[in-house]
Every structure is written in structure tokens, then in C-alpha cells.
BAFIDO-261435 format. One line per 3 residues: number of its first residue (from 0); their letters; for each residue x, y, z of C-alpha. Coordinates in steps of 0.5 Angstrom, whole numbers, plus 2048, in hexadecimal, padded with zeros to 3 digits. Example, Ala and Ser with C-alpha at 12.3 -4.5 7.8 and 13.67 -1.06 7.14 Angstrom:
<recs>
0 = as = 819 7F7 810  81B 7FE 80E
</recs>
This chain:
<recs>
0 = xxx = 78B 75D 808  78E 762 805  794 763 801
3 = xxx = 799 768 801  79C 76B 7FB  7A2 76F 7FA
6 = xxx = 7A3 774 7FF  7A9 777 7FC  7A9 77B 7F5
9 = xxx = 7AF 77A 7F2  7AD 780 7EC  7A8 784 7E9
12 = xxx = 7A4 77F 7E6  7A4 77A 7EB  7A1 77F 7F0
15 = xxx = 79C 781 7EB  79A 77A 7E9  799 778 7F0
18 = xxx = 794 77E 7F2  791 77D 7EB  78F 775 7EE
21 = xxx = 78D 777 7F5  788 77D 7F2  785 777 7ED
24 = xxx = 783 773 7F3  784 76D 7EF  785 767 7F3
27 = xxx = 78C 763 7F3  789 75D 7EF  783 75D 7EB
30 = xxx = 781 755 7ED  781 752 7F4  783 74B 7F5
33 = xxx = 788 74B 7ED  78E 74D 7EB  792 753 7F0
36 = xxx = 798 753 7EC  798 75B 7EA  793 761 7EE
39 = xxx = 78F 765 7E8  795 76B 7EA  79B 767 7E8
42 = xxx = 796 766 7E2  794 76D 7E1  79B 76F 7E2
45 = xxx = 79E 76A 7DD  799 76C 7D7  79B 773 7D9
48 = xxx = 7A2 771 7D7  7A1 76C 7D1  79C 772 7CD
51 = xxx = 7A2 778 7D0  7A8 774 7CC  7A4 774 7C6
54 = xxx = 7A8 76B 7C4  7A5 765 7C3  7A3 761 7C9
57 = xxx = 7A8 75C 7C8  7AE 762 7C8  7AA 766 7CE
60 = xxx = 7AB 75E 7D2  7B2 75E 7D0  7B4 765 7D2
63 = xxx = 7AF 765 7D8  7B3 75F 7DB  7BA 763 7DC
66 = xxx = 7B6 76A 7DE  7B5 76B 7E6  7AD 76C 7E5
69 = xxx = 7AE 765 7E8  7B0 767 7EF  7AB 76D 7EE
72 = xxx = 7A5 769 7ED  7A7 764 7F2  7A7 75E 7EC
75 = xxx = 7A8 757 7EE  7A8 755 7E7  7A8 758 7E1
78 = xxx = 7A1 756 7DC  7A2 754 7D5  79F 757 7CF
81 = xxx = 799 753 7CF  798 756 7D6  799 75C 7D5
84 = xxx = 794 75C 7CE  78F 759 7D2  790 75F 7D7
87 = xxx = 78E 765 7D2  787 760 7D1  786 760 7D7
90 = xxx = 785 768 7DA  77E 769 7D5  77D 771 7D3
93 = xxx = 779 772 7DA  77F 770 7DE  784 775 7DA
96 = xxx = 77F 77B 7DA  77D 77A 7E2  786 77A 7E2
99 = xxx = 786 780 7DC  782 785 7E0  787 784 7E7
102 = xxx = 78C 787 7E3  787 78D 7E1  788 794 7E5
105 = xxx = 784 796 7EA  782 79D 7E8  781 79E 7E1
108 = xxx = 77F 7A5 7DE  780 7A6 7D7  781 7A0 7D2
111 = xxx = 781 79D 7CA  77E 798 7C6  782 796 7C0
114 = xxx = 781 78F 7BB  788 78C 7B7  78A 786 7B4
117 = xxx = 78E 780 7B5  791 77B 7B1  78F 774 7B3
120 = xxx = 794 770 7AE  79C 772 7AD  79D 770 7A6
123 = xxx = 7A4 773 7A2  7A4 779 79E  7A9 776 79A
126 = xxx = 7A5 770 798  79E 774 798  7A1 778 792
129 = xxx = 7A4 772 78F  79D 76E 78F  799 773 78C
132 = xxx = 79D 772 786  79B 76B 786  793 76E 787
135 = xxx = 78E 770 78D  791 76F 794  78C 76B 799
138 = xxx = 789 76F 79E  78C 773 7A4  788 773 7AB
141 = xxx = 787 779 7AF  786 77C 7B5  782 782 7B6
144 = xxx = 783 785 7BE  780 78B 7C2  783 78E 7C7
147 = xxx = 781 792 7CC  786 796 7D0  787 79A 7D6
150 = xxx = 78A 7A1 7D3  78E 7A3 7D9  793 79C 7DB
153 = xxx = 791 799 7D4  78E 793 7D6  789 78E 7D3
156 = xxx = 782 78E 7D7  77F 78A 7D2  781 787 7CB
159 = xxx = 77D 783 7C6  780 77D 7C1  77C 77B 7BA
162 = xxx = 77E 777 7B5  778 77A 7B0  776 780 7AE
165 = xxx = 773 785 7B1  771 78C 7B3  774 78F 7B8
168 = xxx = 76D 792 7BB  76B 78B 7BC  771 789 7C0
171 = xxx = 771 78F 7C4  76B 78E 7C5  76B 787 7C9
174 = xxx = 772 78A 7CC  76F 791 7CF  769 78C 7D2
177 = xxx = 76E 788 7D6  771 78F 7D9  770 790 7E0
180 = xxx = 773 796 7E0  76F 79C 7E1  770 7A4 7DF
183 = xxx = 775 7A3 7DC  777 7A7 7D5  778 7A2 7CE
186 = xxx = 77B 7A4 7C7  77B 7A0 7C1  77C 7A2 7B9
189 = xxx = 777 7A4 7B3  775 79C 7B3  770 79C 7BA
192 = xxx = 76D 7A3 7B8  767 79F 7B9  760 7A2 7BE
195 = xxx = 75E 79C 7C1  765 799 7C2  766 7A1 7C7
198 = xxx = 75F 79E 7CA  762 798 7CC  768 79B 7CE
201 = xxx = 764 7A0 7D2  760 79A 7D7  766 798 7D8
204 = xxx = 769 79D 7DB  76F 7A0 7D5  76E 7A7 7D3
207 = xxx = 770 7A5 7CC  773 7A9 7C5  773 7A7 7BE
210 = xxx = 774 7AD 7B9  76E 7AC 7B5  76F 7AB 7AD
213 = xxx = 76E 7B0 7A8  767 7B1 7A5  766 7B0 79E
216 = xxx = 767 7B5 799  760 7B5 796  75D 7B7 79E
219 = xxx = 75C 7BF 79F  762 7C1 7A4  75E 7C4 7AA
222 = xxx = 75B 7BD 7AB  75E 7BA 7B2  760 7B2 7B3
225 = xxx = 75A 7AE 7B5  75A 7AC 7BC  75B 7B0 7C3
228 = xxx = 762 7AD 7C5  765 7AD 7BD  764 7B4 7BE
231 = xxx = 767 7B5 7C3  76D 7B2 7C1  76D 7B9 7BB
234 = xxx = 772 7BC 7BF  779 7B8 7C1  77B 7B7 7C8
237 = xxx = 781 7B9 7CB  784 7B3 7CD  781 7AF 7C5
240 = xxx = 789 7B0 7C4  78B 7AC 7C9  787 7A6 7C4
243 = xxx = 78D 7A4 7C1  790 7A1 7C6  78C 79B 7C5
246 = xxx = 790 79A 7BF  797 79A 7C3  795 794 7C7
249 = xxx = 792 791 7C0  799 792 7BD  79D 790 7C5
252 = xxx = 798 789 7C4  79A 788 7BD  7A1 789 7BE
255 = xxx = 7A3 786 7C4  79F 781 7C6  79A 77F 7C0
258 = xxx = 79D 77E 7B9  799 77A 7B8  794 774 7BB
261 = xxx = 797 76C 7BB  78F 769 7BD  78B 766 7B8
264 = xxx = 784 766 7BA  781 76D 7BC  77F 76B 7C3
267 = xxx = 787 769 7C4  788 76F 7C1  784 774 7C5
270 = xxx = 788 770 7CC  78E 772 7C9  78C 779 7C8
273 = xxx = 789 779 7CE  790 777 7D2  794 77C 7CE
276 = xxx = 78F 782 7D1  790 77F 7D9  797 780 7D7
279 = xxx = 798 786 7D3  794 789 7D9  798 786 7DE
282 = xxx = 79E 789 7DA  79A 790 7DC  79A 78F 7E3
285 = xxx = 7A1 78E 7E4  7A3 793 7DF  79E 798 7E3
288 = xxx = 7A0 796 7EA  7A8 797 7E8  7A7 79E 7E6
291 = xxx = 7A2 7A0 7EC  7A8 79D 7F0  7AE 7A1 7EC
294 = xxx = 7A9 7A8 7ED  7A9 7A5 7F5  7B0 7A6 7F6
297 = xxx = 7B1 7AD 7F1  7AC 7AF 7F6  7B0 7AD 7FD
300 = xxx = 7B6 7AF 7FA  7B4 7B6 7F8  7B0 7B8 7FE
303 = xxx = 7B7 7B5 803  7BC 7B9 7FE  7B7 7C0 7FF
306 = xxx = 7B7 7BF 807  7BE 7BC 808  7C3 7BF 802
309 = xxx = 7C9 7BE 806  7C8 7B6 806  7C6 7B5 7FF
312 = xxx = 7CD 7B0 7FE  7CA 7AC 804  7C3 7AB 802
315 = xxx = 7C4 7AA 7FB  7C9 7A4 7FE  7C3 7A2 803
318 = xxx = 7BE 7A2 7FB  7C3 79D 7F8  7C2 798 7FE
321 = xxx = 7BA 798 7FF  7B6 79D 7FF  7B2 79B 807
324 = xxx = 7B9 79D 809  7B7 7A4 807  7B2 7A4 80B
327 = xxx = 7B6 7A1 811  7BB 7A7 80F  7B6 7AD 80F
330 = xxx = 7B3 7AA 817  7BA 7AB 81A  7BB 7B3 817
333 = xxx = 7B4 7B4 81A  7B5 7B1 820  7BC 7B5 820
</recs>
């Protein structure tokens, strides 16, 4: 027997954590004869919510039961805090990523890779000057992320999340093996100048451009890279400006959504990481799909003025009600 969610949407992120559930194909519940208090949407949704108000979980319960997310997810119960920690252990980083690539536009031409650090422990700069007056401070954990962005709407394809040091080849390497994207166009910094990363960037369907480092002093200064796509990468493309976008969606995370990491164990760390990414790319399709819907509406108004001038007051009325009225308005002056 099936059940039925919400037909309505009450806004935005409503409708799009409702497509975003219905895309993944996840069952209502995971088990079969146990516990069916909550549907996995009302999950997702709700730790969706709780990484997006950036509190503990205790405050987020606390400003969630005076919220109208109640009605919009259809909840008879509000969960405690135990149930709600239990639910961010629950969705291993399978299930987050099958969820991630839903968000993923569906054509891609021209993207970039890029690695950045996260802090992993908030700590007080005050108290960290005043300590080290005292003596060597403990250690600071840290989190190394990669992502690989789509140029055009400045979304996330993929990411990568590490509490060690590593190079960015190698993270690269297993980001561009998992891609299923083909004949698309990659950028990256000095540090991916590399000829066996451009070889297993090409199998797997990415035409990518790195700019190759300097050669040594001592070398003669006719000689060339090594390498056929290092040579190819000689000459600067076009578009390599457009890298720098990667660096705007690094500083949007870190200033709007990722201050820093509050999960202690990495395979924690990497699921709250994860989550803040499906958020962020949900952000990107409303925002998108708002502007598409603003230039919609420029587009009625100005091809109705250009045929009609006389009826610019009337038409600016009908604008302001609902734009399908225009439509109805523009049948009734052809019919005439």
C-alpha cells in the first residue's frame, strides 16, 4: 500500500526536497514489519533543516517545534534529539551521494576542480593567544575538501572530504574515476599539472587543462614538457579565466553555510559535509529557477508592449496578478 505525501508545497524548499525524495527512489521506510513513525522524507527534510540552521541539536528541536515545517512535512510527532543524531548515522556516504548526483545539472560543458581546507574544531582566538603564553597549543584537526563545480550554474558535481594530507592529484584521481559525465572541458591550478592524472582524465570522458609548471633553470629553454597532453596544455585556453569561479563557491561555503565542522570522527565529518553540499546545490536550483521565471516574465511583458502599446497600464495590472493571466489576455486581443 502506498502512501502519499504532501501534494501541496507550501515553498521553494518544500517543493524541491519533495522532487529531490521522489528522484532518489527511496523506499518510505527502510525496514518492513518495525517502526514507522517517520518516512526517510521527513528524515532527509529534517536534516536538511538541522545542517542549514547552523545550532546545536537541542536549539534546532527547540526552534523547530514553533516552526510551520511541522505541517509542511506532514509530522505527528516531533523526534528527540537521540532520534534525530541517530538519523544523520543512519544515511551511510552511498545513500548521500545517490541523493547529491540528483541535484547535478543535466548538461554540463565546462567545469573546475579545486581543493580547500575546513576547520574541524572551533576553538577561541582569544583563549588560543592567551594559551600560547602558557605553552604549545594541542592539536588542531582539519579537513581538506575538493570540489568539482559546474561553471555555468556554480553547482557541485562532486566533492571529496579527508582528514589527512594529501595531494590533490590523488584526490582527483578517484573524483574524475567516479565521473559519468562524457566530453566535457576540466580546469584545475598549477598543482594537477600532471601526465598520467590528463590520462585518466581523458578515459573518463574530460578534456582537461592544467597549466604546466616551470622548467628548471638549469634545463635548455627550447626543450618542451614532457608528455602529450602537458603539451598541449602550453597554451592557455580561452575560457581558463572562468577557473576562478571555483574559488567564489569555496568562499560562499565557507561564509554561509560551513564555518566550521561541529562532528568529531571523520566518517561523521565527511556526512555532515556531504549534507551541507545537497543543501547548497538545492539553494542553486531555486535561486536558478527563480531567475528563469523573472526573465519569463521580462520576456511576456516586453513582446505584449511591442505588439500592444496602447494597453501597456492594463497588461502591467494583469503582470502583477499572475503571469497565465497574461496568456489568457493575449488570446482574447487575437481572437479579436
Amino acid at each position: 500500500m502506498l502512501q502519499k505525501i504532501l501534494p501541496k508545497h507550501c515553498n521553494r524548499l518544500q517543493k524541491e526536497l519533495l522532487n529531490l525524495f521522489h528522484s532518489s527512489d527511496l523506499p518510505m521506510h527502510f525496514n518492513k514489519t518495525g517502526n514507522k513513525e517517520f518516512t526517510n522524507y521527513q528524515r532527509i527534510s529534517m536534516m536538511i533543516l538541522f545542517f542549514r540552521s547552523k545550532k546545536s541539536l537541542r536549539e534546532f528541536l527547540d526552534e523547530f517545534q514553533e516552526s510551520k515545517w511541522i505541517s509542511y512535512l506532514g509530522l505527528k510527532k516531533i523526534p528527540a534529539k537521540s532520534t534525530l543524531h541517530d538519523w544523520i548515522g543512519l544515511f551511510d556516504m552511498k545513500i548521500i551521494r545517490k541523493i547529491h548526483q540528483i541535484t547535478i545539472p543535466n548538461e554540463i560543458l565546462l567545469t573546475s576542480i579545486d581543493g580547500t581546507g575546513f576547520d574541524s574544531w572551533q576553538r577561541s582566538r582569544h583563549y588560543e593567544k592567551r594559551a600560547l603564553e602558557i605553552g604549545r597549543l594541542p592539536y588542531m584537526p582539519y579537513a581538506k575538501a575538493d570540489l568539482f563545480i559546474d561553471i555555468k550554474t556554480q553547482e557541485i558535481i562532486d566533492f571529496s572530504l579527508i582528514t589527512h594530507r594529501e595531494h590533490d592529484v590523488r584526490v582527483a584521481e578517484r573524483i574524475f574515476k567516479r565521473n559519468k559525465i562524457k566530453n566535457i572541458h576540466g580546469m584545475g591550478d598549477g598543482a594537477y599539472d600532471s601526465e598520467p592524472f590528463h590520462e585518466i582524465a581523458r578515459a573518463n570522458g574530460i578534456v582537461f587543462y592544467a597549466p604546466v609548471r616551470k622548467n628548471d633553470k638549469r634545463s635548455f629553454s627550447w626543450k618542451k614538457p614532457s608528455g602529450k597532453y602537458r603539451r598541449e596544455c602550453v597554451e592557455k585556453p580561452c575560457y581558463y579565466g572562468q577557473r576562478w569561479i571555483n574559488e567564489t563557491v569555496n568562499s560562499v561555503l565557507k561564509r554561509t553555510q560551513i564555518h566550521f565542522l561541529r562532528s568529531k570522527k571523520c566518517h561523521m565529518k565527511q556526512r555532515e559535509f556531504a549534507w551541507h553540499i545537497v543543501y547548497y546545490n538545492i539553494k542553486r536550483i531555486i535561486k536558478i529557477s527563480s531567475q528563469e521565471e523573472i526573465q519569463i516574465d521580462k520576456t511576456f511583458f516586453y513582446s505584449i508592449r511591442i505588439i500592444y502599446p496602447i494597453r501597456t497600464e492594463q497588461l502591467l495590472f494583469y503582470l502583477s496578478i499572475h503571469k497565465f493571466l497574461i496568456i489568457g489576455f493575449l488570446y482574447i486581443l487575437i481572437k479579436r
